[in-house]
C-alpha positions in Angstrom: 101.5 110.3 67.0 100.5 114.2 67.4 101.3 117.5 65.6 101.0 120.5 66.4 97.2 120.5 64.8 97.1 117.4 67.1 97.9 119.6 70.4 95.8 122.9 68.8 92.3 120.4 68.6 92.6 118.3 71.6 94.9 120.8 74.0 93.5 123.8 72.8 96.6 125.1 72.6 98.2 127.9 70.8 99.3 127.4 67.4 99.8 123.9 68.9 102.2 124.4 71.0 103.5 121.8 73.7 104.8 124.5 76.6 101.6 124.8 78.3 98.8 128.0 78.1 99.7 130.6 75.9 101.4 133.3 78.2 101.2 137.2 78.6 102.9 139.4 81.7 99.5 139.1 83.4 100.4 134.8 83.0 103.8 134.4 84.8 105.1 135.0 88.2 102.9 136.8 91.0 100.4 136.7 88.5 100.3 133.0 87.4 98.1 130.0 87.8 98.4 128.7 91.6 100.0 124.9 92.2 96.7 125.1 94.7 93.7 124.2 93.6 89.8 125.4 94.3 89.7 121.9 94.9 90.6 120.2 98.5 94.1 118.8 98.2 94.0 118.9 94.5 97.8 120.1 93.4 98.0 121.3 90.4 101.9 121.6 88.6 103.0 121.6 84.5 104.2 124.2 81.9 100.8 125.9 83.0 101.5 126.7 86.3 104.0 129.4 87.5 106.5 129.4 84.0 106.4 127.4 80.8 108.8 125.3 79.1 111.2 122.5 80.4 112.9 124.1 83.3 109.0 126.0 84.3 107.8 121.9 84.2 110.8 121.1 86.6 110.1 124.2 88.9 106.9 123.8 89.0 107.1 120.2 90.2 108.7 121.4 92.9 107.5 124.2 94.0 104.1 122.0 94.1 105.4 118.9 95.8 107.0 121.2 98.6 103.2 122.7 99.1 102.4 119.6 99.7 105.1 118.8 102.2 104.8 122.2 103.3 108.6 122.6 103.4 110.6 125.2 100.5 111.4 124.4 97.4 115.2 124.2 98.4 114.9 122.2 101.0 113.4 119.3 97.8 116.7 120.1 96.1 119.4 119.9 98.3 121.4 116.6 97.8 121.6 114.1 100.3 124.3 111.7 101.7 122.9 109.0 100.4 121.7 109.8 97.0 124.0 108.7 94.2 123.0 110.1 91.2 124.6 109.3 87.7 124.7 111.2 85.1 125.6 109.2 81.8 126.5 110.5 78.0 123.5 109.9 76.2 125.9 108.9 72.7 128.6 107.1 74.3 127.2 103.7 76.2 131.3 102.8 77.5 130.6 103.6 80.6 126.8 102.1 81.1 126.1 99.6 84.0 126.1 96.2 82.9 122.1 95.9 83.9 121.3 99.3 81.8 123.2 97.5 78.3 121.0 94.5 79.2 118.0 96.8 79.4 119.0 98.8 76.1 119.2 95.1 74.0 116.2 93.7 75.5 114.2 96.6 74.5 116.2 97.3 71.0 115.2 93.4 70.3 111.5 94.1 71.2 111.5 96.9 68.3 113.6 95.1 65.9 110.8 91.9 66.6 107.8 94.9 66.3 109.1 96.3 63.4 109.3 93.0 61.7 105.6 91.9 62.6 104.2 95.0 61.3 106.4 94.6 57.8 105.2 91.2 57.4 
């Protein structure tokens, strides 16, 4: 388990915050930690790297793997014919697959068993 004195000692972070380096205007865009590193074909990506937070962590994933590829980043995100991708409600399982319901009670009985190891 961590806290925010958890992610301050070990992280170095900020107040112990979990969005990467702390960031000023001299941090983000032209002016931001390169997905290339001074290393040979080390990549670097992560709420350190071009902008923090969630949707810097998803950009910068990109933006990193399509360095890699050496293609642009919108090329990664255009959809293709044959991707499916489903998007279910996170409270309302009626419309789960079958093998995602069986998933959910195997791993809901591996707690439930966990739980009851450590209580006894």
């Amino acid at each position: 388990m961590g806290t925010p004195l958890t992610n301050k000692y070990y992280v170095n972070t900020t107040d112990g915050n979990i969005y990467g380096t702390e960031k000023s205007l001299k941090h983000i865009g032209p002016f931001a930690y390169k997905a290339k590193s001074e290393i040979e074909n080390l990549y670097l990506c992560g709420a350190s790297i071009l902008s923090h937070g969630v949707a810097g962590v998803s950009h910068s994933g990109v933006d990193t793997a399509a360095q890699i590829l050496k293609c642009d980043p919108d090329e990664l995100k255009k959809p293709q014919e044959d991707q499916h991708i489903r998007i279910y409600e996170a409270e309302d399982a009626t419309d789960y697959p079958e093998w995602m319901l069986k998933k959910i009670a195997v791993k809901t009985a591996r707690a439930k068993n966990k739980s009851e190891e450590i209580n006894t």
